[in-house]
C-alpha positions as CSV (number, residue, x, y, z in Angstrom):
1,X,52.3,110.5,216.1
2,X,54.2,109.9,212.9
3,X,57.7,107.7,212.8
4,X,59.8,110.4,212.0
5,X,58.8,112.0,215.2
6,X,58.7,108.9,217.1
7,X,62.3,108.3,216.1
8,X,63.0,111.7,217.3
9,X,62.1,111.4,220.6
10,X,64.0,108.3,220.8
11,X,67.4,110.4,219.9
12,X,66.5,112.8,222.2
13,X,66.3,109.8,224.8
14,X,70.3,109.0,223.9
15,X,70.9,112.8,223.5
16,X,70.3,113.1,227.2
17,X,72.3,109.9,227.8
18,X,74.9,111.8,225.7
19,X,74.9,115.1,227.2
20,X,74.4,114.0,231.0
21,X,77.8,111.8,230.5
22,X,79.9,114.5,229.3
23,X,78.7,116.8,231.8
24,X,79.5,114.5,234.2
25,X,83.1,113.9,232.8
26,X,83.4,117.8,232.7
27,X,83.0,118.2,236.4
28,X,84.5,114.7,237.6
29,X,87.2,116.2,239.8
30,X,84.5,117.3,242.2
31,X,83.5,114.0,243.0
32,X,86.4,111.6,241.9
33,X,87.2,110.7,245.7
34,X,83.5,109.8,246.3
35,X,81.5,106.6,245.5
36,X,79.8,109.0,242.9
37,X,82.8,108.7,240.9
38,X,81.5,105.0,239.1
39,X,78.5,106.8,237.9
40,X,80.9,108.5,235.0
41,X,81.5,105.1,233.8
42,X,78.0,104.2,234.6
43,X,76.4,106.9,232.0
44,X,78.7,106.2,229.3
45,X,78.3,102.5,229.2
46,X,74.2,103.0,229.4
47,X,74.8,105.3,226.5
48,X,77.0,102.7,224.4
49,X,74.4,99.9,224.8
50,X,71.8,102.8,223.7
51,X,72.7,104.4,221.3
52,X,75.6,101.9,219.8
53,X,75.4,98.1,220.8
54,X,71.1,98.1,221.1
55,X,71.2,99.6,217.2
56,X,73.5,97.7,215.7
57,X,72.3,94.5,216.7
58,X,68.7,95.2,215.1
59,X,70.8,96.5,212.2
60,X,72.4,92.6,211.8
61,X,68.7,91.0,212.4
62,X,70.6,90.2,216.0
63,X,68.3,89.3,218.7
64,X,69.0,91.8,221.9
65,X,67.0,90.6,224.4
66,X,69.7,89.3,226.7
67,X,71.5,92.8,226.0
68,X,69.1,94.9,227.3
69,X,67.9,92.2,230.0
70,X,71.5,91.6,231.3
71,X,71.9,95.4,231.0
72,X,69.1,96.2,233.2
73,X,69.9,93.5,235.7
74,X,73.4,94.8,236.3
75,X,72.2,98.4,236.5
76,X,69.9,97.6,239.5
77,X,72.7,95.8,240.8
78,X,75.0,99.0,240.5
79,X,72.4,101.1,242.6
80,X,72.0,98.9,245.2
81,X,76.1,98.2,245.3
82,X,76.0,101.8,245.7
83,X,73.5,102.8,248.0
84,X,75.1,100.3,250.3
85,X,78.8,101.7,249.6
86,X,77.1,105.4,251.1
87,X,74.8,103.8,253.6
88,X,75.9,104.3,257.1
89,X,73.3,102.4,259.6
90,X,74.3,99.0,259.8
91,X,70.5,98.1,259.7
92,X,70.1,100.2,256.3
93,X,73.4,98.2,254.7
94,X,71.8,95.0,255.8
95,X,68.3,95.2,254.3
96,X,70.5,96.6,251.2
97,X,72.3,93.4,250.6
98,X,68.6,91.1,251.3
99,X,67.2,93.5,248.7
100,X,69.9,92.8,246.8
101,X,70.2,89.0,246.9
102,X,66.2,88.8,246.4
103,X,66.2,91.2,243.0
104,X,69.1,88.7,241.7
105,X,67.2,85.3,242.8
106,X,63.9,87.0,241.0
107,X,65.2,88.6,237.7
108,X,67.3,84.9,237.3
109,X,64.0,83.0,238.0
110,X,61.4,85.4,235.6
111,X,64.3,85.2,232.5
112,X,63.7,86.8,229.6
113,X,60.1,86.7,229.1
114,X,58.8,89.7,228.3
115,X,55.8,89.8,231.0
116,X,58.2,88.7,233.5
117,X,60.3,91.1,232.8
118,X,58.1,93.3,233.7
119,X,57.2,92.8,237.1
120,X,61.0,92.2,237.8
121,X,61.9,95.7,237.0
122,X,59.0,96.9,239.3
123,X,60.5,94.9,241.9
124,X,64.1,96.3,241.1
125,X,62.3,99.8,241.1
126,X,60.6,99.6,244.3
127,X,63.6,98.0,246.0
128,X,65.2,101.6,244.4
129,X,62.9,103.6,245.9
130,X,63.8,102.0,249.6
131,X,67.0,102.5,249.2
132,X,66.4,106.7,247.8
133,X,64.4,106.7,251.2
134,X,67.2,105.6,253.3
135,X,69.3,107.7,252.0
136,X,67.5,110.8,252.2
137,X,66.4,110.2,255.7
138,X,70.6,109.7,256.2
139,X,70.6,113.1,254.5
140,X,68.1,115.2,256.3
141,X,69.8,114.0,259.5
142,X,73.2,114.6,259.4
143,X,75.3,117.9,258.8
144,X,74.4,118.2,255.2
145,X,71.5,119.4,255.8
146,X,71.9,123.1,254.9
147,X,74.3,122.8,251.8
148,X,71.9,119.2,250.1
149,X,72.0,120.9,246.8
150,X,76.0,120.2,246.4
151,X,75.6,116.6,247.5
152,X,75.8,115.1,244.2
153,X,74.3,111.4,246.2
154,X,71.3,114.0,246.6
155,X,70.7,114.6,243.4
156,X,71.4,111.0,242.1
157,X,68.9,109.8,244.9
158,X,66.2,112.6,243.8
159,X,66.9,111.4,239.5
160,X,66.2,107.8,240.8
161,X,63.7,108.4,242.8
162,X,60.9,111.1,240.6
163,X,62.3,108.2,237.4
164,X,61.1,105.0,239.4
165,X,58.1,106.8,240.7
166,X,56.7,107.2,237.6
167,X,58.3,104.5,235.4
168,X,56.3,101.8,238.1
169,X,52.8,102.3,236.9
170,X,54.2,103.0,233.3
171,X,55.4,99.6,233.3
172,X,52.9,97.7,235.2
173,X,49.6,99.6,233.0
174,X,52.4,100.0,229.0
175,X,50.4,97.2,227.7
176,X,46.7,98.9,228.0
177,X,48.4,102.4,226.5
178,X,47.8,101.3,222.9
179,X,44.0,100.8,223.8
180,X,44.1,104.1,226.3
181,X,45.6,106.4,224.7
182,X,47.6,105.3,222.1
183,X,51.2,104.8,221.2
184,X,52.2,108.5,220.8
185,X,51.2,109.1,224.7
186,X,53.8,106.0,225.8
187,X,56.7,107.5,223.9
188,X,56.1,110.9,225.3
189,X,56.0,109.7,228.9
190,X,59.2,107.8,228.4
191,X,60.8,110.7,227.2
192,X,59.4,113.3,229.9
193,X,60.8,110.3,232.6
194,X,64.4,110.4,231.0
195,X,64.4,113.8,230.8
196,X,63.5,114.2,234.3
197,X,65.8,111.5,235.4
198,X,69.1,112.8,233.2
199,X,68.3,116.9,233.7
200,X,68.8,115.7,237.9
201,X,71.6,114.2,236.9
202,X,73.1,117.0,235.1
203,X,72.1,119.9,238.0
204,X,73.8,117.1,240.1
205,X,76.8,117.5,238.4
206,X,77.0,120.5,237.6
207,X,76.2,121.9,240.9
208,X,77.8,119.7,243.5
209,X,81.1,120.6,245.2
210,X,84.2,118.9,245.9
211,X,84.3,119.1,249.6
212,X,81.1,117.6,249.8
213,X,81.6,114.4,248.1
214,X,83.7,111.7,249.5
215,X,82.6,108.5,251.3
């Protein structure tokens, strides 16, 4: 795969960001009385760092480790803030906020080394993935049933859930893909993820209904 189109798929990456944000600012008044409504703010921020702060710091030689560490640290945190802000079983909130204290005890401990890093964003993914199964099981047993597809929490869940799914064993087996299959392969499976991840996101949006977000 050549630069130029390696760079391209990155900007696609942030166009996603881009166009999933404003989508989401279009149709805000459907879900402004809902905890959905910090995801707007959410999506904008993850596309500043992206596309603004992350490139301009390499552009001034800074080092941006902490930015993207700290940024993936509080986004985990957001998730599981969330999931226990629409969480209605006592049980399901409780094993939230363990989940929660553990992923923040861990990701301190394993710093910024790059290996470590690693595992602590499988650990933050899988602790995701718990949390999407709650939820859905909430979901599929309550009066939502028949009208999911304008739940916009459904189609946040489903975007976090098919983008963990496969970003676990892209994270865990990203160091043999240079001697696999090569570089080009790792950027393209980044990119399908985000797409899948951001296109739920933006049916989410644009689909759900007012009456059926609110907490």
């Amino acid at each position: 795969m050549s630069s130029s189109y390696a760079y391209f798929l990155s900007y696609s990456i942030n166009a996603l960001e881009l166009i999933a944000a404003i989508v989401a600012l279009i149709h805000y008044k459907k879900y402004a009385n809902s905890s959905e409504r910090y995801f707007l703010l959410f999506l904008w921020a993850t596309f500043f760092i992206d596309s603004i702060l992350g490139p301009l710091s390499s552009f001034f030689n800074i080092d941006n480790t902490w930015l993207y560490y700290g940024y993936t640290g509080v986004s985990f945190l957001f998730y599981y803030l969330w999931y226990h802000t629409i969480l209605a079983e006592k049980l399901f909130k409780t094993i939230t906020k363990v989940l929660s204290v553990v992923f923040m005890v861990l990701y301190v401990l394993n710093g910024t080394n790059v290996e470590f890093q690693k595992y602590s964003f499988v650990i933050g993914a899988s602790f995701v993935l718990i949390l999407a199964g709650f939820h859905l099981h909430q979901l599929f047993n309550s009066d939502y049933t028949l009208k999911i597809k304008y739940k916009l929490s459904f189609w946040i869940t489903i975007a976090l859930l098919l983008f963990n799914i496969g970003m676990i064993p892209f994270i865990l087996l990203s160091k043999y893909f240079n001697i696999w299959v090569g570089n080009s392969i790792f950027i393209i499976i980044l990119f399908f993820l985000n797409l899948v991840l951001y296109g739920s996101y933006i049916i989410g949006f644009t689909w759900t209904k007012k009456k059926y977000n609110h907490f």
